[in-house]
PQR file of N, CA, C, O and H, with PARSE charges and radii, in Angstrom:
ATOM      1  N   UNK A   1     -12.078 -25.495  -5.110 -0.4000 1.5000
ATOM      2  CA  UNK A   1     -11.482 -24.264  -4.578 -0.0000 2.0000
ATOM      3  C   UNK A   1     -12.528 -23.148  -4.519  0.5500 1.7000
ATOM      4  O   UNK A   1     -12.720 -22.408  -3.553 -0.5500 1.4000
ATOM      5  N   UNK A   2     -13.248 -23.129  -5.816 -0.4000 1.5000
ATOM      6  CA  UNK A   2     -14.547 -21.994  -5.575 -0.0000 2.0000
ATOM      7  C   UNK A   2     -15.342 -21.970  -4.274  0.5500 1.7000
ATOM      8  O   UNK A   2     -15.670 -21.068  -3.504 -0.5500 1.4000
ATOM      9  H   UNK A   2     -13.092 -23.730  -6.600  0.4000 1.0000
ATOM     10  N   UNK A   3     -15.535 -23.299  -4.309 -0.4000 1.5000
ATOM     11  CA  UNK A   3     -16.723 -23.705  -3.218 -0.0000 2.0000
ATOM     12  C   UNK A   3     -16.003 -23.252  -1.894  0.5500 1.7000
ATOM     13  O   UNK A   3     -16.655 -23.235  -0.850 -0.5500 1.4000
ATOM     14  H   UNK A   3     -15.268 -24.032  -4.935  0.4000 1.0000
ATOM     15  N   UNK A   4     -14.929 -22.952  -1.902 -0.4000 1.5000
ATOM     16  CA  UNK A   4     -14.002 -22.579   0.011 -0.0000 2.0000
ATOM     17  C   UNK A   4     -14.050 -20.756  -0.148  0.5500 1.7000
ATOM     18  O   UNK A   4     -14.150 -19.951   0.777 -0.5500 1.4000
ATOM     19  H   UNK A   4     -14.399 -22.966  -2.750  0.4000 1.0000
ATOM     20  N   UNK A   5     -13.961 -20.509  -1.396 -0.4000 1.5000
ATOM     21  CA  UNK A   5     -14.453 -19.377  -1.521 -0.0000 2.0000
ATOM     22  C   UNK A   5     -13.019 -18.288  -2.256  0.5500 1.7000
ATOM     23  O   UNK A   5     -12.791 -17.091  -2.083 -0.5500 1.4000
ATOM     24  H   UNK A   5     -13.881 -21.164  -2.148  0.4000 1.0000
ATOM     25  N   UNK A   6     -12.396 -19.164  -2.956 -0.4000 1.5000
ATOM     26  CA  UNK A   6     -11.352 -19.018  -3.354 -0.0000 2.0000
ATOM     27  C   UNK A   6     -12.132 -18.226  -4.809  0.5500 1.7000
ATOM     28  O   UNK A   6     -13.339 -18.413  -4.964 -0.5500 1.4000
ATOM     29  H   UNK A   6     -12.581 -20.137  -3.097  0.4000 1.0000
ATOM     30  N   UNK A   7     -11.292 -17.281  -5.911 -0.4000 1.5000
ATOM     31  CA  UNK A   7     -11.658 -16.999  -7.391 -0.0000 2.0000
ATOM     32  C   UNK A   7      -9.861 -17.500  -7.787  0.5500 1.7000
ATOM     33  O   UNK A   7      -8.754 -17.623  -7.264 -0.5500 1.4000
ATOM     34  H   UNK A   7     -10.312 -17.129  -5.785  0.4000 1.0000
ATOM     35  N   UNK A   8     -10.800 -17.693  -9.453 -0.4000 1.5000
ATOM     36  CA  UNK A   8      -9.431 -18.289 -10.325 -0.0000 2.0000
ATOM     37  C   UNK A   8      -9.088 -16.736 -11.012  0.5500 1.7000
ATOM     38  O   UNK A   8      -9.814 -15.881 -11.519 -0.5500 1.4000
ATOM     39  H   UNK A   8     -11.699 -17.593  -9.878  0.4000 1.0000
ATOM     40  N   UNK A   9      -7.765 -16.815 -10.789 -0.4000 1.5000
ATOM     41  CA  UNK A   9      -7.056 -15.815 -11.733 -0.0000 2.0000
ATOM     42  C   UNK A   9      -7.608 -15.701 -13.214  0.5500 1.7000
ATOM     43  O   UNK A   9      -7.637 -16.755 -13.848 -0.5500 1.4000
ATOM     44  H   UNK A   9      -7.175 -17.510 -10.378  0.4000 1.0000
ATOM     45  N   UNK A  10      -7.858 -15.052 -13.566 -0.4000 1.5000
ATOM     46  CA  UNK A  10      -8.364 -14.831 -15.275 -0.0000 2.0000
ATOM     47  C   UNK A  10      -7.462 -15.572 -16.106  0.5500 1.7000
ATOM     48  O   UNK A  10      -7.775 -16.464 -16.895 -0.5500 1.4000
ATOM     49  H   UNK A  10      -7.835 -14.195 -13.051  0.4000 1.0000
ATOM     50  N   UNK A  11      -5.918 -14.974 -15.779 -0.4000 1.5000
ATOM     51  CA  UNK A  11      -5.098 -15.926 -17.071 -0.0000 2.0000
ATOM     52  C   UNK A  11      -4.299 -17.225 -16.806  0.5500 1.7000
ATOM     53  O   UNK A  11      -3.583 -17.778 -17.641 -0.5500 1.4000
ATOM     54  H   UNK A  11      -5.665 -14.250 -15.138  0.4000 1.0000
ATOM     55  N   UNK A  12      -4.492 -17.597 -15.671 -0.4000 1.5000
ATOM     56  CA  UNK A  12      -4.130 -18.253 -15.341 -0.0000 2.0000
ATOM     57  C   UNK A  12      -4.990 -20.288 -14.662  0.5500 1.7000
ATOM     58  O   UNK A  12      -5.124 -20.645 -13.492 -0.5500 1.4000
ATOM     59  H   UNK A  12      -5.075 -17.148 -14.993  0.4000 1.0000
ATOM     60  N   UNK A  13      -5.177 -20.703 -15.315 -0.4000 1.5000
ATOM     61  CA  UNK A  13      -5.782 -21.747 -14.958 -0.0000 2.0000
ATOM     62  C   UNK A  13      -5.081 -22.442 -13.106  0.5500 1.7000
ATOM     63  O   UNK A  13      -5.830 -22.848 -12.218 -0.5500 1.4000
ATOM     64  H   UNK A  13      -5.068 -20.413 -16.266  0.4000 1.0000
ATOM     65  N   UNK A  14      -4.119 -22.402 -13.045 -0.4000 1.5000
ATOM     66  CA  UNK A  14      -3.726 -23.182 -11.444 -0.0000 2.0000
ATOM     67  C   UNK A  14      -3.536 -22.097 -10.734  0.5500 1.7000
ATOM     68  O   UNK A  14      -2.964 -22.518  -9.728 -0.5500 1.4000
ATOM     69  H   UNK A  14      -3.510 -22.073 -13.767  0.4000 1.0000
ATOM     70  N   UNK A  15      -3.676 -20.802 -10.615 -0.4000 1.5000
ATOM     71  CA  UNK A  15      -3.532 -19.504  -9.549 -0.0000 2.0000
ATOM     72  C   UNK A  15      -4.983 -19.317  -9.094  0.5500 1.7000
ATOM     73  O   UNK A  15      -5.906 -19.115  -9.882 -0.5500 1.4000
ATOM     74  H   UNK A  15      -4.140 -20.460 -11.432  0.4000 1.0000
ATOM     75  N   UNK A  16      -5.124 -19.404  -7.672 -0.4000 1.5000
ATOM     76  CA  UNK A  16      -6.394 -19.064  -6.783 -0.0000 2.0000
ATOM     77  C   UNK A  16      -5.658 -18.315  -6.207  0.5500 1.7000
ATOM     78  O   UNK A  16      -4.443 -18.281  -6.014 -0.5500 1.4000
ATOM     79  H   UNK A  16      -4.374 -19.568  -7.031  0.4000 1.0000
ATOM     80  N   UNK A  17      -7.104 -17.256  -5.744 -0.4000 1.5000
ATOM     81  CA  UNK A  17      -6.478 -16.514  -4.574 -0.0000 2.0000
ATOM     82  C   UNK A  17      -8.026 -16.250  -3.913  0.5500 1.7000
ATOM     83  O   UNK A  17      -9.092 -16.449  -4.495 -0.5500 1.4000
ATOM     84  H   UNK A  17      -8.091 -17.283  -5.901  0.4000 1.0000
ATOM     85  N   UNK A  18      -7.812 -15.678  -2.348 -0.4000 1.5000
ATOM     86  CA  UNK A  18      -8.833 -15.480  -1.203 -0.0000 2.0000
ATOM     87  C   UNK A  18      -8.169 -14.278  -0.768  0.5500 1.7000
ATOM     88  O   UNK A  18      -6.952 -14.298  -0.588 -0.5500 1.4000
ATOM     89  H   UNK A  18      -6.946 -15.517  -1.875  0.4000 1.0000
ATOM     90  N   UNK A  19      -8.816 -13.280  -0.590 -0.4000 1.5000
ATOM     91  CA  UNK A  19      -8.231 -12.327   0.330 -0.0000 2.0000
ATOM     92  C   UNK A  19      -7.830 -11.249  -0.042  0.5500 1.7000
ATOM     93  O   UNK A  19      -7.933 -10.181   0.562 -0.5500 1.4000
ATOM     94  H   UNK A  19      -9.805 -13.263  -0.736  0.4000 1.0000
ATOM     95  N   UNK A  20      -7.258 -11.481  -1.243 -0.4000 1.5000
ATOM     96  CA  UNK A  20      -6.218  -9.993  -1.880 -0.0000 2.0000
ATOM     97  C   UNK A  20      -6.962  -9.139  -3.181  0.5500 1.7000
ATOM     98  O   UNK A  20      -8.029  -9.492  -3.682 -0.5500 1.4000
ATOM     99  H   UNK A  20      -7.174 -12.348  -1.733  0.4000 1.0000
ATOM    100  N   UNK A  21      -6.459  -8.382  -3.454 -0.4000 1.5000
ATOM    101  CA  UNK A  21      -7.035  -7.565  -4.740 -0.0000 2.0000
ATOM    102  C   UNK A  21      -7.718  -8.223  -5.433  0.5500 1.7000
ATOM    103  O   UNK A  21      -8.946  -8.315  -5.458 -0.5500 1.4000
ATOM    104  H   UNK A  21      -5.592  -8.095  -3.047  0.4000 1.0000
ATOM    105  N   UNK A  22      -6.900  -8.748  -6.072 -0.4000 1.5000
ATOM    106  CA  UNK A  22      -7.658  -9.539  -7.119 -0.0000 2.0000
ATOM    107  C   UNK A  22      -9.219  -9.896  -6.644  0.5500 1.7000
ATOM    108  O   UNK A  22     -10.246  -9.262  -6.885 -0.5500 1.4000
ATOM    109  H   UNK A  22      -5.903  -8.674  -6.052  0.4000 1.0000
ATOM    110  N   UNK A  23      -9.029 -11.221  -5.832 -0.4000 1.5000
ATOM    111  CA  UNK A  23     -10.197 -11.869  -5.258 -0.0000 2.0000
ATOM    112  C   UNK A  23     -11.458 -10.499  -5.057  0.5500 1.7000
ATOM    113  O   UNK A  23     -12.534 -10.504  -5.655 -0.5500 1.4000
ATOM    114  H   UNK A  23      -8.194 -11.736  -5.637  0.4000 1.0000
ATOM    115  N   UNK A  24     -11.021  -9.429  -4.116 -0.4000 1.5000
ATOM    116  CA  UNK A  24     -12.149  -8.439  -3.906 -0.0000 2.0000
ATOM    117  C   UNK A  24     -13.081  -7.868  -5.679  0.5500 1.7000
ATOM    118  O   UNK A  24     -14.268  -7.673  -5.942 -0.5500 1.4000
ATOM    119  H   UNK A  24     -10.147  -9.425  -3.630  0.4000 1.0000
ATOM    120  N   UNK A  25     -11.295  -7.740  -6.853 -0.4000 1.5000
ATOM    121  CA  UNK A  25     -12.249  -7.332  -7.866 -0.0000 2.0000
ATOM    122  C   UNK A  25     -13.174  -8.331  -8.535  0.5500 1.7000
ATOM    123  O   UNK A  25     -14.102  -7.962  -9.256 -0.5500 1.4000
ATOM    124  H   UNK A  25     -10.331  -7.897  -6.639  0.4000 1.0000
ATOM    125  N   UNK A  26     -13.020  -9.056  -8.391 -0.4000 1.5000
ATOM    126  CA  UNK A  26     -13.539 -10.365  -8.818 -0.0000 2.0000
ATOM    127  C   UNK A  26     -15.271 -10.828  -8.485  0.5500 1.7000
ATOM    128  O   UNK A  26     -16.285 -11.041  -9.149 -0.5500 1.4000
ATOM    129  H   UNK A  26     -12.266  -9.356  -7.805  0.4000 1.0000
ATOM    130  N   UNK A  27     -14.822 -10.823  -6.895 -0.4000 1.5000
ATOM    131  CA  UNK A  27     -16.137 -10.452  -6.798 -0.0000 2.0000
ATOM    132  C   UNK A  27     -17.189  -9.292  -6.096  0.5500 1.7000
ATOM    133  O   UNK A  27     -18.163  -9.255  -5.343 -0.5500 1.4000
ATOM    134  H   UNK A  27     -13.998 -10.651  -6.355  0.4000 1.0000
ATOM    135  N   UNK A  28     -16.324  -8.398  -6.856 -0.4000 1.5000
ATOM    136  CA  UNK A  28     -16.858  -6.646  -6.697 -0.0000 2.0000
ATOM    137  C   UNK A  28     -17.026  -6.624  -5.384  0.5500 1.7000
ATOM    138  O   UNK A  28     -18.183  -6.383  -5.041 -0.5500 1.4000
ATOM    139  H   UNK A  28     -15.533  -8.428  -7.468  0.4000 1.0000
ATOM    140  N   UNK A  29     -15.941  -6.864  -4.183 -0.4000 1.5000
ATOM    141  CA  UNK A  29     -16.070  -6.561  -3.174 -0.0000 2.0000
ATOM    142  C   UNK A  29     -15.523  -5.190  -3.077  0.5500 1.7000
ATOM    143  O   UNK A  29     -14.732  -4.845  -3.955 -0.5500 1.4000
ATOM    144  H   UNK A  29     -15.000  -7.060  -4.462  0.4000 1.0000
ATOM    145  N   UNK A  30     -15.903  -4.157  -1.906 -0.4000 1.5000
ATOM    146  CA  UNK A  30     -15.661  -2.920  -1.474 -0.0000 2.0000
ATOM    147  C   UNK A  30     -14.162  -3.199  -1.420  0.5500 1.7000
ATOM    148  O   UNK A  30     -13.707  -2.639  -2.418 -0.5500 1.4000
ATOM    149  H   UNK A  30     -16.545  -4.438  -1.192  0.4000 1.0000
ATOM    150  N   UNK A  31     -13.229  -3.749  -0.795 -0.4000 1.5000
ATOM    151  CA  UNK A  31     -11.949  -4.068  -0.622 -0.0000 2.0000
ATOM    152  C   UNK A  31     -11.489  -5.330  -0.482  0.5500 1.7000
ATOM    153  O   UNK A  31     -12.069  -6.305  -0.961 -0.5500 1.4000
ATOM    154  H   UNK A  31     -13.598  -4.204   0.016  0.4000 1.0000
ATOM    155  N   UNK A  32     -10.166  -5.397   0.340 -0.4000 1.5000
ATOM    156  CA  UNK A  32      -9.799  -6.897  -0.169 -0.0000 2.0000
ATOM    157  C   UNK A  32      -9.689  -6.754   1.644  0.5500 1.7000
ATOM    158  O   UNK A  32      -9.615  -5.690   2.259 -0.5500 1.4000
ATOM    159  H   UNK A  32      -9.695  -4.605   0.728  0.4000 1.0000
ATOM    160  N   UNK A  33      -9.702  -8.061   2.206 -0.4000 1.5000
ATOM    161  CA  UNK A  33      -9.238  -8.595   3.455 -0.0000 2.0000
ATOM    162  C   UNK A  33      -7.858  -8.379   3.910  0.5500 1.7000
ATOM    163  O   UNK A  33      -7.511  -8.599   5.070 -0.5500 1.4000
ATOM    164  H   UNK A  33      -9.762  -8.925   1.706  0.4000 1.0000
ATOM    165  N   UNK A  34      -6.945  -7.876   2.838 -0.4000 1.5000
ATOM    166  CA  UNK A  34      -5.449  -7.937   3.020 -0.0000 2.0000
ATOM    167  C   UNK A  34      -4.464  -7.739   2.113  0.5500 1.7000
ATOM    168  O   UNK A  34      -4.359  -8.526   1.172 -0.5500 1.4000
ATOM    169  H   UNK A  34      -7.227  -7.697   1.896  0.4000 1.0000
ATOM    170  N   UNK A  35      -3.609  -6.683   2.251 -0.4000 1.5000
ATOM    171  CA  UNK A  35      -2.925  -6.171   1.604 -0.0000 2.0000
ATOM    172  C   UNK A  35      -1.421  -6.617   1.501  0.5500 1.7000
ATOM    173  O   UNK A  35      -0.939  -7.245   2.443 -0.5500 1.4000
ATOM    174  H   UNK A  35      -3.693  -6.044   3.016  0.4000 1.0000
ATOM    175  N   UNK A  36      -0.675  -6.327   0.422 -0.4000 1.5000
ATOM    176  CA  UNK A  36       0.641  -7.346   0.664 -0.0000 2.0000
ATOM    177  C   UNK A  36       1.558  -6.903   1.743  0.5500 1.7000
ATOM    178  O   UNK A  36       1.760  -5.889   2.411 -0.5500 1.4000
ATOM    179  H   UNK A  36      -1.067  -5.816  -0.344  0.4000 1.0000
ATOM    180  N   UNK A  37       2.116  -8.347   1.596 -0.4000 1.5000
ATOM    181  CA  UNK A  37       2.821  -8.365   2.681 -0.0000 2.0000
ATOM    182  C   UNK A  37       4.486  -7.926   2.775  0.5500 1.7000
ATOM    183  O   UNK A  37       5.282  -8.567   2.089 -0.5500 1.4000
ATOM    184  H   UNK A  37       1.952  -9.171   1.053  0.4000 1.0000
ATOM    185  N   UNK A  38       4.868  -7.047   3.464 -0.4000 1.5000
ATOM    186  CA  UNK A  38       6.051  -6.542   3.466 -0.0000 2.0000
ATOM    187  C   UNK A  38       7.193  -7.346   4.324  0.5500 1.7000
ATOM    188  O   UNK A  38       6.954  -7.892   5.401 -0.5500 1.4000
ATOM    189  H   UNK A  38       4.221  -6.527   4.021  0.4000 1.0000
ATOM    190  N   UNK A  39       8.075  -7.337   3.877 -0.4000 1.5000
ATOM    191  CA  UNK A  39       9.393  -7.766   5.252 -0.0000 2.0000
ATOM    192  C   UNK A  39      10.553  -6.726   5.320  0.5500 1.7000
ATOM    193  O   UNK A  39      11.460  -6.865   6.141 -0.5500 1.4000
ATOM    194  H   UNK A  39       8.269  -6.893   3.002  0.4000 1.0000
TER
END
């Protein structure tokens, strides 16, 4: 999953994420690609 460019949740061993908060703080990006999603 790293290698596609996914980060692992800190407390969580089976939660990846790409794209959202997390992922940007993770790897000290300026922002995230995408913000949640509303309906």
């Amino acid at each position: 999953m790293t290698q596609a460019g996914f980060v692992q949740h800190v407390g969580e061993w089976w939660h990846f994420s790409i794209g959202d908060q997390m992922w940007a703080y993770a790897l000290g990006a300026e922002h995230a690609l995408y913000g949640r999603i509303l309906s």
